[in-house]
C-alpha atoms as a printed R data frame, in Angstrom:
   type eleno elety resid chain resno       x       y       z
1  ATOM     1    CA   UNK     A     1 251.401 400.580 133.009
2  ATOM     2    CA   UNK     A     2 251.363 399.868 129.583
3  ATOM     3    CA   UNK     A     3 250.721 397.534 126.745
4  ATOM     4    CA   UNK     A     4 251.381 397.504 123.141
5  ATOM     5    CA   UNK     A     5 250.970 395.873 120.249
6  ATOM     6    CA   UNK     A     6 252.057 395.826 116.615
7  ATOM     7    CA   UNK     A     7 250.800 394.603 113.348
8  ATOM     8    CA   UNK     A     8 251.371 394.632 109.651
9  ATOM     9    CA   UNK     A     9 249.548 397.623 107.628
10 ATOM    10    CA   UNK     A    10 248.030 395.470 105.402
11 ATOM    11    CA   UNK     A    11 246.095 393.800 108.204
12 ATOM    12    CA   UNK     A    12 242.902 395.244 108.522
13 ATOM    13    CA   UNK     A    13 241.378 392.514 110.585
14 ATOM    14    CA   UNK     A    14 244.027 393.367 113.096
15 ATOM    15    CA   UNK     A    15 243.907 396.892 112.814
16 ATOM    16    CA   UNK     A    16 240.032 396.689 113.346
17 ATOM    17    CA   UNK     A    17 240.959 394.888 116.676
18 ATOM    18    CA   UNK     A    18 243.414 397.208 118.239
19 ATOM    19    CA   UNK     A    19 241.049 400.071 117.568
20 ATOM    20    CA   UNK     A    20 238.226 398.168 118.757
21 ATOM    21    CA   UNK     A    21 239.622 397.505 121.811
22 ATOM    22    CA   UNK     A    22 241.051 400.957 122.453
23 ATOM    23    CA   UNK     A    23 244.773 401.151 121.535
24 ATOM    24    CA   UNK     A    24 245.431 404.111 119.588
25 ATOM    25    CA   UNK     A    25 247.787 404.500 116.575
26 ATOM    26    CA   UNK     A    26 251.461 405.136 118.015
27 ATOM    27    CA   UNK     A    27 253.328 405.131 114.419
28 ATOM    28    CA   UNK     A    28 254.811 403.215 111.461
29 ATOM    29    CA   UNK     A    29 258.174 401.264 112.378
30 ATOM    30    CA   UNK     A    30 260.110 400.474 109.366
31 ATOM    31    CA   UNK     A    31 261.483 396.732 108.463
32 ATOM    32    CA   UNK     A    32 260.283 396.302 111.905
33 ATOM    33    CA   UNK     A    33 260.267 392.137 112.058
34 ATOM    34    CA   UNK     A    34 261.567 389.942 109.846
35 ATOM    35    CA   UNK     A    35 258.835 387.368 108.337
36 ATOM    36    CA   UNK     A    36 259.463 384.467 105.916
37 ATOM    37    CA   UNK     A    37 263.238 386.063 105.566
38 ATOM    38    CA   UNK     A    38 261.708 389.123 104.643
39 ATOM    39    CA   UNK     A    39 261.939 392.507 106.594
40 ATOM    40    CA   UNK     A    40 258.297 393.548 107.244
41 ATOM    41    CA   UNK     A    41 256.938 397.238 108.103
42 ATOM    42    CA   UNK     A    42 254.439 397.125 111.283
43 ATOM    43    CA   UNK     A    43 252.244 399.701 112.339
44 ATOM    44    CA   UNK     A    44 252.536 400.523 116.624
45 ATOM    45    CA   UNK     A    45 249.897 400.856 118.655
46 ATOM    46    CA   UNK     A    46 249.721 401.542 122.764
47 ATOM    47    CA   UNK     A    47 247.230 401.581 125.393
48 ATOM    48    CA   UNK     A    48 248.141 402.691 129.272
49 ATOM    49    CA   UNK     A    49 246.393 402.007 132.281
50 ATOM    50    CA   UNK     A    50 244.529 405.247 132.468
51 ATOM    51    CA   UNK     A    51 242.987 404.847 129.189
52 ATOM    52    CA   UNK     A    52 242.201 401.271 129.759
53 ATOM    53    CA   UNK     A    53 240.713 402.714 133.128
54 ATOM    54    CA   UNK     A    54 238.627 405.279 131.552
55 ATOM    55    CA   UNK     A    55 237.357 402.918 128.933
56 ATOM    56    CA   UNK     A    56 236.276 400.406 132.343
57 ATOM    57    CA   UNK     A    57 234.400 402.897 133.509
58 ATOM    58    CA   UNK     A    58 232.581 404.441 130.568
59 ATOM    59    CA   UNK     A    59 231.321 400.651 129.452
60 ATOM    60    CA   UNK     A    60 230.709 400.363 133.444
61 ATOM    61    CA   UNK     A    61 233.077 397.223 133.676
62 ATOM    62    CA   UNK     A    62 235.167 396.344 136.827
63 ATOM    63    CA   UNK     A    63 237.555 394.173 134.498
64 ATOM    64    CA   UNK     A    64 238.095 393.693 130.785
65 ATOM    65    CA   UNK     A    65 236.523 390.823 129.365
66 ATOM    66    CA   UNK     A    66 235.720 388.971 125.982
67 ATOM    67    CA   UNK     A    67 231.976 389.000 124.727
């Protein structure tokens, strides 16, 4: 139903990704995990099945895969 992901602002290689791939921006969650003892901020992003159906169909794919 749904499937999200999260990832550190400064990651632009990740951010790319996500957007490339269709998740949209969900938010900013504060001190969200804690990395190398330190309390990092990640940015949210989502995707649900209907948009991951709509994007199928407008590429004309019957599944999701890498290319």
């Amino acid at each position: 139903h749904r499937v999200d992901a999260a990832c550190l602002p400064r990651n632009e290689a990740s951010r790319g990704v996500l957007r490339k791939a269709g998740f949209r921006a969900e938010g900013m969650a504060p001190k969200y995990l804690r990395i190398n003892g330190q309390w990092e901020d990640h940015l949210l992003y989502a995707m649900l099945e209907n948009e991951l159906t709509a994007i199928k169909a407008r590429e004309g794919l019957s599944e999701l895969r890498p290319r």
